[in-house]
C-alpha positions as CSV (number, residue, x, y, z in Angstrom):
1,X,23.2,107.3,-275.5
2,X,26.6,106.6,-273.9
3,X,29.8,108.6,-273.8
4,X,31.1,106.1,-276.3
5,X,29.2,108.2,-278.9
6,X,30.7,111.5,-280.6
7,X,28.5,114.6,-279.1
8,X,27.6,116.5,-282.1
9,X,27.5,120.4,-281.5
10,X,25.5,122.1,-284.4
11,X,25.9,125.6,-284.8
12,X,23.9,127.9,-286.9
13,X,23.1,131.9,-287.3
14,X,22.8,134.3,-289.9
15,X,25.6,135.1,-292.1
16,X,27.3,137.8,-290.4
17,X,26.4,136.5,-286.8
18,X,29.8,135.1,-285.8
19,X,29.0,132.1,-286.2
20,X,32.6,130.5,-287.6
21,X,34.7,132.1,-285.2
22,X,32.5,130.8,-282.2
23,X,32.8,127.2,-283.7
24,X,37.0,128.1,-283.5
25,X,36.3,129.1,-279.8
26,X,34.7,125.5,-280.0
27,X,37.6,123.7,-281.7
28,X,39.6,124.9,-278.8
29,X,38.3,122.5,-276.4
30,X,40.4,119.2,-276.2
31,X,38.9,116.3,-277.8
32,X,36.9,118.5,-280.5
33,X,36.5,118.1,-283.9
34,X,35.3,119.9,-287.2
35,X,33.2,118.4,-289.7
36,X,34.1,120.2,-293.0
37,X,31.4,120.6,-295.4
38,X,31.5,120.0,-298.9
39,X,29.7,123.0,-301.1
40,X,29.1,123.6,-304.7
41,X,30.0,127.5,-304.4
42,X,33.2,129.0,-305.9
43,X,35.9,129.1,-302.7
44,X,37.1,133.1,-301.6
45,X,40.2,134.8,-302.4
46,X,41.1,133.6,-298.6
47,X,39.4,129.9,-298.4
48,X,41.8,126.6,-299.3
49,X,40.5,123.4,-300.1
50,X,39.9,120.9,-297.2
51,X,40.2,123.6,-294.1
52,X,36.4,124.8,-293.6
53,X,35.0,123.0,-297.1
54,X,35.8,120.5,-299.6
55,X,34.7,122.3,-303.0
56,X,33.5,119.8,-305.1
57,X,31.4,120.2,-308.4
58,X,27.3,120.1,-308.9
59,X,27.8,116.2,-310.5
60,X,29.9,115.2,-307.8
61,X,28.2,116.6,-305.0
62,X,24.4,114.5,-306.7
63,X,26.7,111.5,-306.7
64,X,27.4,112.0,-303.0
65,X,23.8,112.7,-302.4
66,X,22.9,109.1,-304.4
67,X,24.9,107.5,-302.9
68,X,23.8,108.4,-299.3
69,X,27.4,110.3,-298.3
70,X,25.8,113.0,-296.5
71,X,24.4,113.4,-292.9
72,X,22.6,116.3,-294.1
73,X,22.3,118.6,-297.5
74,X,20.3,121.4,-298.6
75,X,20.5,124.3,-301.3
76,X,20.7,127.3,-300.4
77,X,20.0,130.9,-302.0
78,X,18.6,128.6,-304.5
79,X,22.1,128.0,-306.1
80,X,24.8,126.0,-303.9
81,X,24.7,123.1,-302.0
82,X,26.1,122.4,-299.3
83,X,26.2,119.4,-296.8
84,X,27.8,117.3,-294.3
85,X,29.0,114.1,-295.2
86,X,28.4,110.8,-292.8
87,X,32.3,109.7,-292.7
88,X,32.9,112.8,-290.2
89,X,31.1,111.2,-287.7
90,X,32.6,107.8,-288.3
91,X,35.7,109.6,-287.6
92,X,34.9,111.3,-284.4
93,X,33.6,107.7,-283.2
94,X,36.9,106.4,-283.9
95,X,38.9,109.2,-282.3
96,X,36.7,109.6,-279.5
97,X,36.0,112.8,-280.2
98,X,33.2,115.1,-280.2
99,X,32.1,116.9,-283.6
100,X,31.0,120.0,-284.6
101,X,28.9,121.0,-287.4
102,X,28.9,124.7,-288.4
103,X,25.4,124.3,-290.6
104,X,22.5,126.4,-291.5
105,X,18.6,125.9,-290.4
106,X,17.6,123.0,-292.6
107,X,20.8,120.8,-292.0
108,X,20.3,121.3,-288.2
109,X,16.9,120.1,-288.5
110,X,18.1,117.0,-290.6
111,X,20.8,116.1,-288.1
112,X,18.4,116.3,-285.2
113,X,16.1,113.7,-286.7
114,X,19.1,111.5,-287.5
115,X,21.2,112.2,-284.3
116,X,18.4,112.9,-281.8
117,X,21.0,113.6,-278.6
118,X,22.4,116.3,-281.5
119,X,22.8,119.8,-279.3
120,X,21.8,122.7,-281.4
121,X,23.5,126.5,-280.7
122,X,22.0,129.5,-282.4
123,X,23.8,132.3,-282.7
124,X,22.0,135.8,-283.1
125,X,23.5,139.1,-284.3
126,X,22.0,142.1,-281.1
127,X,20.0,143.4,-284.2
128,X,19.3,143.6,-287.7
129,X,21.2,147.1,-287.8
130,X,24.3,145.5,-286.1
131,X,24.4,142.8,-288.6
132,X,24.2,144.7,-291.5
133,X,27.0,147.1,-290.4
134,X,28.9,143.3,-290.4
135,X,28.2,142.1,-293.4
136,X,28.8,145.9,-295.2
137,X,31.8,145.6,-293.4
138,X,33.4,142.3,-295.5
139,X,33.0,144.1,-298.9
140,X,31.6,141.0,-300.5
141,X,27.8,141.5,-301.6
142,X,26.3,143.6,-303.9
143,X,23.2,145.9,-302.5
144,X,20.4,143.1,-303.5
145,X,22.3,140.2,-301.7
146,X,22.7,142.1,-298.7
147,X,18.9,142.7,-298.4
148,X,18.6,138.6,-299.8
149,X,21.2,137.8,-296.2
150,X,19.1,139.9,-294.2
151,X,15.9,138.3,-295.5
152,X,17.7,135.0,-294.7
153,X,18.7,136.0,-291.4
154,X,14.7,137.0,-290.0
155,X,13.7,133.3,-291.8
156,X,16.7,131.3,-289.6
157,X,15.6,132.9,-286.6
158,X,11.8,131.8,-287.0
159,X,13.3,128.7,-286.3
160,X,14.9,129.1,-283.0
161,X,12.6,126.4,-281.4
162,X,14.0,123.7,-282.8
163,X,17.8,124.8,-281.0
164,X,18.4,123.7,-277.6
165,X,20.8,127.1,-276.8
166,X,20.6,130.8,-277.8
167,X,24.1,132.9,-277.7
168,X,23.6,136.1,-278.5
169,X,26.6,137.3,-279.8
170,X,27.0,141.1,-278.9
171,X,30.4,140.7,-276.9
172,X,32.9,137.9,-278.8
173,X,34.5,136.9,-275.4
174,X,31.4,136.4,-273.8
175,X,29.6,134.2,-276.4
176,X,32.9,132.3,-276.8
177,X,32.4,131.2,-273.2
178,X,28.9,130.7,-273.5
179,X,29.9,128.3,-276.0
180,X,32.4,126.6,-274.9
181,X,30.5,126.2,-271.4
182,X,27.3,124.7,-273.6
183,X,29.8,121.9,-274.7
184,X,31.4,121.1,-271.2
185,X,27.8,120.6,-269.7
186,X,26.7,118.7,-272.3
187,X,29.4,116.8,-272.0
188,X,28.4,116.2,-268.1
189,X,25.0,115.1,-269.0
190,X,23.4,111.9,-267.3
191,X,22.4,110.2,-270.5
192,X,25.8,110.6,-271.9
193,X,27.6,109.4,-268.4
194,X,25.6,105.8,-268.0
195,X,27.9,103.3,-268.6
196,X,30.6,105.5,-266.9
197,X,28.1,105.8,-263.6
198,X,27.4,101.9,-263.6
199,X,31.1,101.3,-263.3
200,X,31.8,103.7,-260.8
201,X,28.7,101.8,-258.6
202,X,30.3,98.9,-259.3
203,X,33.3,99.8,-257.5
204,X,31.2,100.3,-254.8
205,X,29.6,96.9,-254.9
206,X,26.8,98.1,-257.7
């Protein structure tokens, strides 16, 4: 793969982990992109239309899905859907830009298939207590969902292996440079920099 192709950065961890304001630290990188998902879920008192998600109805989220829109969908709690639709990535080809995916477990493991030189970020919480206290902390779930995100969260991190980074995120500042450092050296990769290294040799004769 050459550097004329988008790097996609997937990022995933339990809700609560930190994960959206990691992908911001992310976004601050020049020549960065988001790819906003489209979900089936009722948007919060503080979400708008078109920043982090397009909210789109069940029908025309299965039209999407038949007509082979998305990069990546899945359900999730058994409820809403959520997924990534193909034309970000057209986008960040034309812009020459790289694009990030803020996506749980089973998306990252359809992107990977699909965009093999995909780098996957986890993002863990320092412990279950410690993500708990976060999630309490937003007011938003009953009791029972809590326990049903916590659940969750010790199911997405049986799947670690299948990331290519870990950030723990226990100090914001930290992981935010952890981050950000993952994407710059990715971006330095050898299989990314080919074309760019033949026609520096070629300046030197080849």
């Amino acid at each position: 793969m050459s550097s004329s192709e988008p790097l996609v950065l997937i990022v995933s961890g339990p809700s609560g982990s930190g994960k959206s304001t990691l992908v911001k630290k992310l976004l601050e990188l020049p020549e960065t992109m988001l790819s906003v998902s489209c979900t089936t879920r009722e948007p919060r008192k503080t979400e708008s239309d078109g920043k982090w998600y397009n909210f789109v109805s069940e029908a025309e989220f299965q039209q999407m899905v038949s007509r082979g829109d998305f990069l990546e969908y899945a359900q999730v709690f058994g409820k809403n859907w959520y997924g990534t639709p193909r034309k970000w990535l057209d986008e960040a080809r034309t812009k020459k830009k790289d694009l990030v995916l803020e996506i749980d477990v089973q998306g990252a493991h359809q992107v990977k298939q699909k965009v093999p030189g995909a780098i996957a970020i986890f993002v863990l919480p320092p412990s279950k207590e410690e993500l708990e206290r976060r999630i309490r902390a937003r007011g938003q779930d009953s009791d029972d969902e809590i326990r049903r995100r916590l659940e969750r969260a010790r199911q997405e991190m049986l799947s670690y292996s299948i990331y290519d980074f870990a950030v723990v995120n226990d100090d914001l500042a930290r992981a935010g440079t952890e981050v950000q450092a993952i994407a710059l050296g990715s971006r330095c990769r050898v299989a990314r920099n080919e074309d760019r290294i033949r026609r520096i040799l070629m300046s030197f004769g080849g």
